[in-house]
N, C-alpha and C positions, 0 to 999 in steps of 0.2 A: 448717599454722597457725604463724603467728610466735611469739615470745616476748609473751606478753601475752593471757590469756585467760582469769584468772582474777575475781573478782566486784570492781567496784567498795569502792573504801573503805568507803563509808556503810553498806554490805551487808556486811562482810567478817565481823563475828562473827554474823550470822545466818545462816551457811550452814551445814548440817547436814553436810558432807560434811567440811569444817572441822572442825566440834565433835569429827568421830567421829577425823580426823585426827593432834588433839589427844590426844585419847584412847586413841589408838591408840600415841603417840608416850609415852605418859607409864607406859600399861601393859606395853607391849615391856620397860622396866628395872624396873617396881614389882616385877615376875616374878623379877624376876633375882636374886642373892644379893649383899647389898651390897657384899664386895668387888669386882664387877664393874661394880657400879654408882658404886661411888668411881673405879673405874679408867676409867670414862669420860667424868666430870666429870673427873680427873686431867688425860686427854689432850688436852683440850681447853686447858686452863689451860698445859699445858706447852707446848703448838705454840706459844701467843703469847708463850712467855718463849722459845723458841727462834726468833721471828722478831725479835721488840724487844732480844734481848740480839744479833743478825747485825745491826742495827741501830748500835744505839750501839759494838758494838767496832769495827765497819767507820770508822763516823764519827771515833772517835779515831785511830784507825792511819794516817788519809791520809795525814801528811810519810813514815813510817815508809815505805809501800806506793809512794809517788810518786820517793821516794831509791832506794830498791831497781830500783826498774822503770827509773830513766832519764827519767823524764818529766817537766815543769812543774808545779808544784803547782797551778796552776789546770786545767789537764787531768785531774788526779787528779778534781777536784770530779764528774767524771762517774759515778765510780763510784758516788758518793751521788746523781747526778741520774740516773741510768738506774734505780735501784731505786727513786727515790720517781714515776719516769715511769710505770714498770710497774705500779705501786700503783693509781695513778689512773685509769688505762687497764684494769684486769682486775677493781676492786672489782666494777662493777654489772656486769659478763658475767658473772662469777662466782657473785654472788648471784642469777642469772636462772638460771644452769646447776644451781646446788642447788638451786631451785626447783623443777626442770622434771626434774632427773635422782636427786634425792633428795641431801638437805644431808652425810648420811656418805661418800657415793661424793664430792665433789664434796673437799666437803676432804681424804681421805684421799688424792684426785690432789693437792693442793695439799700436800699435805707431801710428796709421794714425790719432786714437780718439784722441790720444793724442797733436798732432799737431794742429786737429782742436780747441782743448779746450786751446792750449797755446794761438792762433790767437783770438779765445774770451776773454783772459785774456788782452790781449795787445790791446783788444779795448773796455775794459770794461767801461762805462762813470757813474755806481752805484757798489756800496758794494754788492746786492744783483745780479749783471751780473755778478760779479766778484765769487762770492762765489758757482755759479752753474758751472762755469766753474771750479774753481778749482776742484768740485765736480768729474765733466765728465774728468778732468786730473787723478784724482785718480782713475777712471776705466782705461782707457787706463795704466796708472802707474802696474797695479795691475797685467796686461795680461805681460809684460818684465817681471816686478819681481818674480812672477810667474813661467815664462817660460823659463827665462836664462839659468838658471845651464842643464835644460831639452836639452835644443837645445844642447850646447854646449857639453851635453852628445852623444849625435849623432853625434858631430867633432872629438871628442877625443876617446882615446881606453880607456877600464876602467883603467888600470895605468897611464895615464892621467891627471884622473880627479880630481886627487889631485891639481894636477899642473893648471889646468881649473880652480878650487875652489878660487887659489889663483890669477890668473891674476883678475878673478872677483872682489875679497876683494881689490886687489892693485885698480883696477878701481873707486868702491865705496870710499876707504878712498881716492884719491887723489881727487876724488870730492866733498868728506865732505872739504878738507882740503881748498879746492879754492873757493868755492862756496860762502862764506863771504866777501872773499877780491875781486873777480869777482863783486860780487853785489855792493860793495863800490864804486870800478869802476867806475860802469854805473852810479850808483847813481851821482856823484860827476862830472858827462860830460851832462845827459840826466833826463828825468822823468824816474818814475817807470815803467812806459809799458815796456819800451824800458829791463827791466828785462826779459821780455819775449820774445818779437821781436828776439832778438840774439836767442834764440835758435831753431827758425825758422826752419834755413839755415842747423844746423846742424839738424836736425830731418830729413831735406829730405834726406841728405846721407846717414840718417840710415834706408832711407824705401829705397833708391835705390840698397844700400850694400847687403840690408835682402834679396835682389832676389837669392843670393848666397846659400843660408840655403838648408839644404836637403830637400825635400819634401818627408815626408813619411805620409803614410794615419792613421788615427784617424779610432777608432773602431768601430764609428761611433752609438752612444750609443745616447740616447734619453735625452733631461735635464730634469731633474725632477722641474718645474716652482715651487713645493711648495715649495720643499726643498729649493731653490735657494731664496727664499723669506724670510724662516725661519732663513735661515744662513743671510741675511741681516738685518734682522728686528734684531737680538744676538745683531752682532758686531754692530748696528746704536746705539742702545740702549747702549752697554755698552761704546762707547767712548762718549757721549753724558752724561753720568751718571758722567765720568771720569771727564770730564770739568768743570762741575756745583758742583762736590759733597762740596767744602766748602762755597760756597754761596748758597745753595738747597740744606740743607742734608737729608731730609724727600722727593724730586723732585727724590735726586740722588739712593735710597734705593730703591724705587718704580721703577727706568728704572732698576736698576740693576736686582731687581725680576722678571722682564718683560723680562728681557735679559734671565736670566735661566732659564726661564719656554719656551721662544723658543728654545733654545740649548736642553733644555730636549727633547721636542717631537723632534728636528731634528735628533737628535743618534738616539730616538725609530724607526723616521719613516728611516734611514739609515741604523739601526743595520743589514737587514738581507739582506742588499743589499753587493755584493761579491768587487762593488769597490765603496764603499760608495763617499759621496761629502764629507765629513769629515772623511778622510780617516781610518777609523778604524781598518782596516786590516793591515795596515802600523804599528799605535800603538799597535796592538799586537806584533811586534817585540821587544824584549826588547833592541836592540841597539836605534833600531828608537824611539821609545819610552824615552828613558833615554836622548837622545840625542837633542829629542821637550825638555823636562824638562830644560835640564842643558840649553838649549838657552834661554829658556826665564829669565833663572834666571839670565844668564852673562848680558843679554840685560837690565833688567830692574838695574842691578847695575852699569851698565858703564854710563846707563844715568841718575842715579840718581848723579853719579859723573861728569858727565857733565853739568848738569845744577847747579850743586850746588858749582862749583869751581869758575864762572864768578861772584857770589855773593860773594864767601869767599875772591876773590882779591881784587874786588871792595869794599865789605863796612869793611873786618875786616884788609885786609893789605894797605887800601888806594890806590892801582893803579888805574890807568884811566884806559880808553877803549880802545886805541891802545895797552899800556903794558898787559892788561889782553890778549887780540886777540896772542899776542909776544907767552906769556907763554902758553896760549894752544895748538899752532901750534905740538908741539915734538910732540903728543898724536898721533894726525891722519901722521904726517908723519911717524912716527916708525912703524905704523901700516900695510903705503904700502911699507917700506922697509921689512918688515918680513914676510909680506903676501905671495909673492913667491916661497922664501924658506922653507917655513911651509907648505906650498903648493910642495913641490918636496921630501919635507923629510918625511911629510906624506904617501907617498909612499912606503916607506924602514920600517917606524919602527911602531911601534904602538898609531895608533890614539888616545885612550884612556887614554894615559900617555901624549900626547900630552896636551889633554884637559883639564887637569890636571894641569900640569906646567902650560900652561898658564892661568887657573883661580888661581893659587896661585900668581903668578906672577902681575896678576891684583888686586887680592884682597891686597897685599900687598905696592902695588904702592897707590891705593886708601887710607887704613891704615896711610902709612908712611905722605899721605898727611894731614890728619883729625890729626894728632898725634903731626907731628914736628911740633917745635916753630919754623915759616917759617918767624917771625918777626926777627928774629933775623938774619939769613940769606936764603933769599928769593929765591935763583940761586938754591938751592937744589931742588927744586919744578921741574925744567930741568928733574934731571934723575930720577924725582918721576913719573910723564909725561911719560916719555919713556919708564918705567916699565910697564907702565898701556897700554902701546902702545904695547908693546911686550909681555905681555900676552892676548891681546884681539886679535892681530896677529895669536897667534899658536893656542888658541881656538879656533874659528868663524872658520879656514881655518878646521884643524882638527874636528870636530863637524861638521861642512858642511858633509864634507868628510861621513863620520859615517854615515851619514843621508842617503845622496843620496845611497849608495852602499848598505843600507839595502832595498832599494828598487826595483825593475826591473826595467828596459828602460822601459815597457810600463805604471808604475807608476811612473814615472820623476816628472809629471807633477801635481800629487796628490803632491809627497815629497816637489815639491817646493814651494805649495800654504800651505802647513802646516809648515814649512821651513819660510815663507813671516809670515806666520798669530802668529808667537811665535813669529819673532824678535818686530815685530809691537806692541802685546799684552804687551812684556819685556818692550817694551819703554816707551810705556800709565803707566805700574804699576811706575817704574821711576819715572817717571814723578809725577803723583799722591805721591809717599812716598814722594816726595820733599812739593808737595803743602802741604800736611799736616803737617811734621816738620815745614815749613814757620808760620803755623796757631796755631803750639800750642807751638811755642820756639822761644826765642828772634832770632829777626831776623843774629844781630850777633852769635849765637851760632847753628843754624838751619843748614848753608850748613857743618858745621864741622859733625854733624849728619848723615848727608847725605851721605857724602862721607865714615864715620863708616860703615851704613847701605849699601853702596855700594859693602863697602868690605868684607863686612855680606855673602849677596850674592853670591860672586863671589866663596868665600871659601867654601859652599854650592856646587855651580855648579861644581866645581872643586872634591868634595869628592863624589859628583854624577856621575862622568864620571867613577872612578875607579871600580862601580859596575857594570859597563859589563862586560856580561861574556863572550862574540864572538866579537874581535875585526872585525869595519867595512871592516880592509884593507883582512879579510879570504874572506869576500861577493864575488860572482862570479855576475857579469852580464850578 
């Protein structure tokens, strides 16, 4: 039997074998004595600050890594496209294989790979040792991100998991927010390896922590090798198109065709499978569904506004590179001061007005930034920042929320690799509207664009949340 063989969406919380699952999953740790049971909500939360802070130090260190190594600084860019390639490429196999082989086996390979690929990164002595290891980091990356929200679903009751949603986002954004000035750190004491080395030490606490995890069994379902092929061969293609497309626009049009004509036949050969690898039965839910949608749309705008504000300080308001780093800082810390509470209040009131608020809330923070004359006083940009922090706070935690609740416990693991595979896709398009306004409008006038175009988006994602009709917080688990 292939990957795919578990109950349709519409059926998914009326299966008894589900409920006991659940049950199963929730009583494995009630048993336990709570420091065991913190130690495995612990582990969980630390693997993702140990994949997002190899993230962002890797992301700064490029000129650093690229001068060392001898190589072109646009060949370095690989190191960052083979890990976010690998990402896209192993979310949904990953999330099929926790399914099928049970979610704590599934990540704790996923952090072990990943430890061994940091230890080949930190003894890399060529660009090309370096760039397969980041490669096999992005698989291991791919089984946590993956798998997070899934496990932690089996620590928490489902009222909860709102509140779960958000210690995760507090997690990730305190390690987007460190992860720069970390790397600076090492940088400024040690070589680049040593970027890696440190996080050794902490990886092994989180494979010794992860023994805490409940062990519950996987359905024990077959992989389907082709599908798991064709879903890689998509996403290689399309971030690879993503990379090249304004130096190779005729290269980049041909991977992209190639990308869709795999995607094509992987839904055909998916479609009639009960729990697809591309979870299909999941988007027929229209919360699930609206809720993939509105993520990728907040995603690909918050990073269009991300990359495009370290250019607007730097080349149209004159700041250096410490004052730009200053001014970005409000963004990600507003984000894990509100992740919490957006996370608890999620709970009481409705999600989908949640997501709302906070894509206006973003869209308007990004606006006010592309808009105001910041020349004339520049300190406004603080609680322009902050806006955009605290609407991408009550979003992501609420929209999380949304997600996971339209799906069963025993589709966790699907929700989060589609969950993984929209914020990754959001960031690629980002990223891309940025390179192209770069290509076709002066350079000073480009990030103002952007940050327009960000807040495009967000106001989209935002008028897209209001059309559910079942809010996620009715979903029963």
């Amino acid at each position: 039997m292939t990957i795919g063989s578990a109950p349709k969406a519409g059926h998914l919380s009326k299966q008894p074998q589900q409920a006991a699952a659940s049950k199963h999953a929730v009583d494995a740790l009630s048993v336990r004595a709570q420091p065991k049971r913190r130690a495995a909500i612990s582990s969980v939360l630390a693997a993702m600050v140990l994949v997002v802070l190899n993230t962002a130090i890797a992301n700064m260190a490029l000129p650093t890594i690229a001068q060392s190594l001898h190589v072109p600084p646009a060949l370095s860019i690989w190191i960052i496209t083979a890990n976010q390639a690998a990402l896209l490429m192993a979310l949904l196999p990953c999330a099929a294989l926790g399914e099928s082989l049970g979610y704590r086996r599934v990540f704790r390979w996923g952090v072990a790979l990943f430890l061994v690929a940091t230890l080949m990164c930190a003894l890399a002595p060529t660009l090309s040792w370096l760039i397969t290891a980041r490669l096999l980091q992005g698989f291991g990356s791919a089984a946590v991100m993956a798998l997070a929200i899934a496990l932690l679903r089996q620590v928490v009751s489902s009222r909860q998991l709102g509140a779960a949603i958000g210690w995760n986002a507090l997690a990730v954004a305190l390690s987007s927010a460190a992860g720069p000035a970390m790397g600076a750190a090492i940088l400024s004491v040690a070589d680049w390896p040593w970027l890696f080395a440190v996080l050794l030490p902490f990886g092994l606490w989180v494979m010794l922590a992860s023994r805490s995890l409940a062990t519950v069994g996987g359905t024990a379902r077959k992989a389907d090798l082709l599908s798991i092929a064709l879903n890689a061969g998509a996403f290689a293609a399309l971030v690879i198109a993503a990379g090249i497309i304004t130096e190779h626009a005729a290269l980049s049009a041909a991977l992209l065709a190639i990308s869709a004509i795999q995607l094509t036949l992987l839904v055909k050969r998916e479609r009639q499978k009960e729990a697809p690898l591309i979870p299909l039965d999941l988007l027929g839910s229209n919360t699930f569904r609206i809720s993939v949608i509105a993520s990728m749309l907040c995603f690909a705008g918050q990073t269009a506004g991300l990359v495009a504000l370290p250019f607007y300080l730097q080349h149209s308001l004159g700041q250096d590179v410490l004052m730009t780093g200053l001014y970005m800082i409000p963004w990600p810390l507003t984000v894990a001061l509100i992740a919490p509470l957006a996370g608890r209040l999620s709970n009481r009131w409705s999600t989908a007005w949640f997501c709302s608020i906070g894509g206006i809330c973003l869209s308007a923070g990004l606006a006010g930034t592309a808009l105001w004359p910041l020349q004339e006083n520049l300190t406004i940009l603080v609680p322009l920042t902050m806006l955009c922090g605290l609407g991408f706070g009550l979003f992501n935690v609420a929209n999380n929320r949304n997600m996971f609740l339209a799906a069963s416990i025993s589709r966790s693991g699907a929700a989060g690799g589609i969950q993984g595979t929209a914020r990754l896709l959001g960031q690629t398009a980002g990223a891309v509207i940025m390179t192209l306004l770069f290509n076709l409008f002066p350079a000073d006038f480009a990030p103002q664009l952007a940050l327009g175009a960000g807040a495009l988006l967000n106001l989209v994602a935002a008028l897209l949340s209001t059309l559910q009709g079942r809010q996620a917080h009715n979903y029963k688990s």
